[in-house]
C-alpha positions as CSV (number, residue, x, y, z in Angstrom):
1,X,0.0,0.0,0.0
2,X,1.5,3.3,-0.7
3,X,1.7,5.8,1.5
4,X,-0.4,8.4,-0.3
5,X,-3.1,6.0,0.8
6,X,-2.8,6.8,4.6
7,X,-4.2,9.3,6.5
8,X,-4.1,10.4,10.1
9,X,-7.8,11.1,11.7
10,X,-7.4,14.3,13.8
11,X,-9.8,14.8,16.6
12,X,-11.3,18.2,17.0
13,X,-9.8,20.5,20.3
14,X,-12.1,19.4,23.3
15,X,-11.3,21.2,26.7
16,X,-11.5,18.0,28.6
17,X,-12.4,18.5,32.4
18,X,-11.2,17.3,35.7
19,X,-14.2,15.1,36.8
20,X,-12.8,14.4,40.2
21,X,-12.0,17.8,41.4
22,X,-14.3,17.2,44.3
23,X,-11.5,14.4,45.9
24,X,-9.5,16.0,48.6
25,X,-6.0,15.1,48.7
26,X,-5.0,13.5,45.6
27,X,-3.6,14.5,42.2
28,X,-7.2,15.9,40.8
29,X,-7.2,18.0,43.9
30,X,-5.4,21.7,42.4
31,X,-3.9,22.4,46.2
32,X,-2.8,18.9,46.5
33,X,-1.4,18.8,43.1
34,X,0.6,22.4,43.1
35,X,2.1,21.2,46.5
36,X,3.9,18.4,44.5
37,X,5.0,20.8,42.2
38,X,2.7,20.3,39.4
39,X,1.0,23.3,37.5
40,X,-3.1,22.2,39.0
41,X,-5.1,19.0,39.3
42,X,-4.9,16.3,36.5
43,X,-7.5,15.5,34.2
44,X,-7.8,12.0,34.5
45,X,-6.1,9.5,32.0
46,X,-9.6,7.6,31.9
47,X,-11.4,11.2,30.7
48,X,-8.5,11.0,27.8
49,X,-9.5,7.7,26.7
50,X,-13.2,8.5,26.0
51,X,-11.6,11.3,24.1
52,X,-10.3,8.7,21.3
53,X,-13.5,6.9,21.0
54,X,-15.3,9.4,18.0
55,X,-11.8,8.9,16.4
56,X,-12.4,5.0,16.6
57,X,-15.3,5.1,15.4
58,X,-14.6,7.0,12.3
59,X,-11.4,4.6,11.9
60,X,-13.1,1.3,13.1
61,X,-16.4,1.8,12.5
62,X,-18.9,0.8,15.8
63,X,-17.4,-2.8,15.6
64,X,-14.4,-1.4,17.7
65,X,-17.0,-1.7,20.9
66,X,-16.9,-5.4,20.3
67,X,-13.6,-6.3,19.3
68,X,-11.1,-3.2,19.7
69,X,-8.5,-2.3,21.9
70,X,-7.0,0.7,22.8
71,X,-3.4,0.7,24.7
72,X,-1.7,4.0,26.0
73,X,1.0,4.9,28.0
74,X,0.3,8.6,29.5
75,X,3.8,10.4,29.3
76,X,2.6,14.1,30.3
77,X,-0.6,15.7,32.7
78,X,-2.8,17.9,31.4
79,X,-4.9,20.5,34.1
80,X,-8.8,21.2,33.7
81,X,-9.9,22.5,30.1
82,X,-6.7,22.3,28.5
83,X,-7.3,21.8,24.6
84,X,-6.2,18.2,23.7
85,X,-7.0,16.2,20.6
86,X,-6.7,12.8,19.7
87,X,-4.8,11.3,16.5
88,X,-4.9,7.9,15.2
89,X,-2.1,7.7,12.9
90,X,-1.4,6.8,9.5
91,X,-4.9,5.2,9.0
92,X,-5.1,3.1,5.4
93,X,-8.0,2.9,3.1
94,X,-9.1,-0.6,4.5
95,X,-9.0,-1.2,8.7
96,X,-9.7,-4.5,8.2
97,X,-7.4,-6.5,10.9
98,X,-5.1,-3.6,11.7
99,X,-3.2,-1.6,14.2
100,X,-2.5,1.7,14.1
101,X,-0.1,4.3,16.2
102,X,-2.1,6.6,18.1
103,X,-1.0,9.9,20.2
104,X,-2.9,13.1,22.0
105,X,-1.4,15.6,22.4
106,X,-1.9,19.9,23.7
107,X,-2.0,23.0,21.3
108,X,1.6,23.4,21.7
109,X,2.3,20.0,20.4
110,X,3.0,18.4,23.9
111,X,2.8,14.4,24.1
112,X,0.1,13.8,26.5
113,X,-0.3,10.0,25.9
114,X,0.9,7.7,23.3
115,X,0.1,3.9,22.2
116,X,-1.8,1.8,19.7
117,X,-5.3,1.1,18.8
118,X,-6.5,-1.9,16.9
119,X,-9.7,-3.4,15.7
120,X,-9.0,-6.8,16.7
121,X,-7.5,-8.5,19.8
122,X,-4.7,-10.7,18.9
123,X,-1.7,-10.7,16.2
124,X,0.6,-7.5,16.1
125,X,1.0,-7.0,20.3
126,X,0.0,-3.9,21.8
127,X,1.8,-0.8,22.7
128,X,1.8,-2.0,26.4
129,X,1.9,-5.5,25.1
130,X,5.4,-4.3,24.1
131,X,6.8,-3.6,27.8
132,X,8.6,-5.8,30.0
133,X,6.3,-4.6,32.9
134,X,8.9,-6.0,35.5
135,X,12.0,-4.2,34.0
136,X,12.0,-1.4,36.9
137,X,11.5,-4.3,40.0
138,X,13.9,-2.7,42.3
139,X,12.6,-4.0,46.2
140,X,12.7,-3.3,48.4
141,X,9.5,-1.0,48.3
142,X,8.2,1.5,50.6
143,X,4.7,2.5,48.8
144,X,3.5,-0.9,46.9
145,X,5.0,-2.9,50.0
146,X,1.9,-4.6,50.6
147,X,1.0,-5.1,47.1
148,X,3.0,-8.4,45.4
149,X,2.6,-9.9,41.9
150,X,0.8,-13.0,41.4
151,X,-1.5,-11.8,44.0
152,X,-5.4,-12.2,42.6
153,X,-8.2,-10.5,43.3
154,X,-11.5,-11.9,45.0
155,X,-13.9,-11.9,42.0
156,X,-16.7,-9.4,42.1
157,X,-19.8,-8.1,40.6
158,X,-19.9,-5.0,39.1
159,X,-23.0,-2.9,37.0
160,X,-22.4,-0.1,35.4
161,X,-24.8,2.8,36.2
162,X,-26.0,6.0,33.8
163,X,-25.1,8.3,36.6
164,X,-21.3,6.8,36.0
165,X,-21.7,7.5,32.1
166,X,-23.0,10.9,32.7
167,X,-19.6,11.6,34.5
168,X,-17.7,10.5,31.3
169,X,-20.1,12.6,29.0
170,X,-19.6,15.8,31.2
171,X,-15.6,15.4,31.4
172,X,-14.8,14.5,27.6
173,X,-16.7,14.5,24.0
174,X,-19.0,11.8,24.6
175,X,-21.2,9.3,21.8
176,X,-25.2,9.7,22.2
177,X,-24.5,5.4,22.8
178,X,-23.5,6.3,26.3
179,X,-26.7,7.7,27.7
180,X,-29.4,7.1,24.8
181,X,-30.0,4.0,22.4
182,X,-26.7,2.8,20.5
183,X,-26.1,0.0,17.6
184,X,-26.9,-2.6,19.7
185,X,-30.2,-1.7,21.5
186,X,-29.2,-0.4,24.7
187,X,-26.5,2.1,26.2
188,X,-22.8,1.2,26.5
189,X,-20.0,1.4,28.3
190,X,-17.5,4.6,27.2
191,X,-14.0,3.5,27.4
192,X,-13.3,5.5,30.4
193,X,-16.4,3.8,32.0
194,X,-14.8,0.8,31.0
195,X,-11.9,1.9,33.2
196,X,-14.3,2.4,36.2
197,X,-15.7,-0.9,35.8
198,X,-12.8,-3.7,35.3
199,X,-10.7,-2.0,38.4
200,X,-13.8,-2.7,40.5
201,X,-12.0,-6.1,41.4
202,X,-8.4,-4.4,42.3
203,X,-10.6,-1.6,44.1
204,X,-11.6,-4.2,46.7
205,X,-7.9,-5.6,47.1
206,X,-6.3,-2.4,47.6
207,X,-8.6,-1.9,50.7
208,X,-7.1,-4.8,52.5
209,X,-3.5,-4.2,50.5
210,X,-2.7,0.1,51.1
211,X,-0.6,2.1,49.4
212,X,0.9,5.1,50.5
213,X,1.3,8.2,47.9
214,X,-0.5,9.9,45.4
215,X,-2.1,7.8,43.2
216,X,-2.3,8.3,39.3
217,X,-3.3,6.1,36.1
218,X,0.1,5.4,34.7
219,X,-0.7,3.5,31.2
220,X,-4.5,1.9,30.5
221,X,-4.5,-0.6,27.6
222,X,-8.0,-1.7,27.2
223,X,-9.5,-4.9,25.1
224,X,-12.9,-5.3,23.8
225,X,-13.6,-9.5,23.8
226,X,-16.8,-9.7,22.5
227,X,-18.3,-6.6,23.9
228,X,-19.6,-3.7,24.1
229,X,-20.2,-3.4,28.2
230,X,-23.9,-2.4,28.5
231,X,-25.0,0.0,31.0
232,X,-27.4,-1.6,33.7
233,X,-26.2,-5.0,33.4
234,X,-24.1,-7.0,35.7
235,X,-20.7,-8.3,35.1
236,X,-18.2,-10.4,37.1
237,X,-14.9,-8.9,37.3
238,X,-12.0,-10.3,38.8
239,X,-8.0,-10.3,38.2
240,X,-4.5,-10.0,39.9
241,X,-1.2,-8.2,40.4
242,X,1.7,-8.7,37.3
243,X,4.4,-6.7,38.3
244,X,5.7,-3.9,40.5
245,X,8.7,-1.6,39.8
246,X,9.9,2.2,40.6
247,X,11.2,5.6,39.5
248,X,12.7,8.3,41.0
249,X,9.7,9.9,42.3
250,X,6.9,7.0,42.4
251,X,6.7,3.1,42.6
252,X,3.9,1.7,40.7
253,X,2.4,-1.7,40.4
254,X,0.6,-3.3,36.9
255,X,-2.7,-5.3,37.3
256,X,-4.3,-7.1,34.8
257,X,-8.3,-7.5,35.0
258,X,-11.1,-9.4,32.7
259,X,-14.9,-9.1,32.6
260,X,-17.1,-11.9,32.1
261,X,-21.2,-11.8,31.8
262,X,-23.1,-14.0,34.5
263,X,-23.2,-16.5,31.9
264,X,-19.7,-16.6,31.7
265,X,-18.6,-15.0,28.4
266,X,-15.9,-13.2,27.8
267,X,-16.5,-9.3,27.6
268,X,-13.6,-7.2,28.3
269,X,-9.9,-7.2,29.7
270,X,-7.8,-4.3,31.1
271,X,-3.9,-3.8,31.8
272,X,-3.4,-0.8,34.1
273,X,0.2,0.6,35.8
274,X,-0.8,2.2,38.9
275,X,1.8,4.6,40.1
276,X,2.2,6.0,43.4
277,X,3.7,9.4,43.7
278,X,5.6,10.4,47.1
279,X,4.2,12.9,48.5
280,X,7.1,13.7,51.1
């Protein structure tokens, strides 16, 4: 295929907003966040997500809801209503069985997160799929401590709620499928919904295994099975710890999580670095 035959899909500028500005103490919290040395609070990495679902769409077609990834390693914040726009990359004339480079980044060109997306969910690996998760395990640890790979998560039921999506829709450009009646009947699941809903299991575990530090969405990678997630209905959720490592400022821990129906089919799967910032 030449390359006159590609094209990169740019998003339009959306001001995308910090939807948990009301939580005290942590990195969406603008005090919290400029005492660490940051400009203000964080927009969420889930929020940036939902921003590259239009983009899918146009690229994938709806079918990306069933069968599509997305897998993005966030490499700079970005604070309440700054512009950012999302760009899958070099997209050919046929996205039949393909991955493609994807990126958002600020007005002034800043990277704000950078990965893959792909229509499918095997073959070519992922951006994260790419990582040796464990290359940075340095012990011993003084925020992730209690938190060890292999470790798996009690299995739990999880439904996601309108009052969730409306979240999404108020923090990013949103898809009348989130709240009204989509290709397949009934509302789905954004992608940053889809965040909310397959760290349900590792929620639970971290309240008997704490972490000390400021906690912040590192990478997401996530993986339509044979979705979409509905809103309304139930789901079992359930997963476990992969690997734990540091930086100079934050240790971090990766989890991987999956999503069955009550009937036991396959609907989604998550890969998620949780990093913990020091905050002394």
């Amino acid at each position: 295929m030449l390359a006159a035959e590609r094209r990169d899909l740019v998003g339009d500028w959306f001001k995308n907003r910090n939807i948990a500005a009301n939580v005290r103490g942590g990195i969406h919290d603008d005090e919290a966040a400029k005492r660490l040395g940051f400009r203000g609070a964080w927009v969420s990495g889930r929020v940036h997500l939902s921003t590259f679902a239009p983009m899918l769409v146009e690229a994938f077609g709806p079918a990306w809801f069933e069968h599509g990834s997305i897998s993005m390693d966030f490499r700079s914040a970005t604070i309440d209503q700054e512009d950012v726009r999302a760009i899958p990359c070099a997209v050919p004339a046929s996205t039949s069985n393909i991955q493609l480079d994807a990126r958002m980044e600020t007005t002034d060109g800043t990277l704000v997160a950078i990965g893959t997306a792909a229509n499918y969910v095997s073959g070519e690996p992922t951006y994260l799929g790419q990582k040796n998760l464990s290359a940075y395990d340095q012990p011993p640890y003084e925020l992730v401590d209690k938190i060890v790979p292999g470790d798996v998560f009690e299995d739990v039921e999880y439904t996601p709620t309108l009052q969730v999506a409306q979240r999404i829709v108020d923090g990013s450009v949103a898809l009348d499928w989130y709240t009204e009646g989509s290709p397949w009947g009934q509302p789905i699941a954004a992608p940053g919904v889809m965040v909310s809903a397959l760290g349900a299991a590792c929620h639970r575990y971290l309240r008997a295994h704490p972490y000390l530090g400021v906690p912040v969405d590192g990478a997401t990678e996530l993986r339509n099975i044979t979705g979409p997630i509905f809103m309304g209905e139930t789901y079992r959720v359930g997963g476990r710890i992969v690997a734990r490592g540091r930086s100079p400022r934050s240790e971090y821990f990766w989890y991987e999580s999956w999503m069955n129906d009550l009937h036991g089919k396959w609907i989604a799967a998550m890969l998620l670095q949780w990093r913990c910032i020091k905050n002394w």
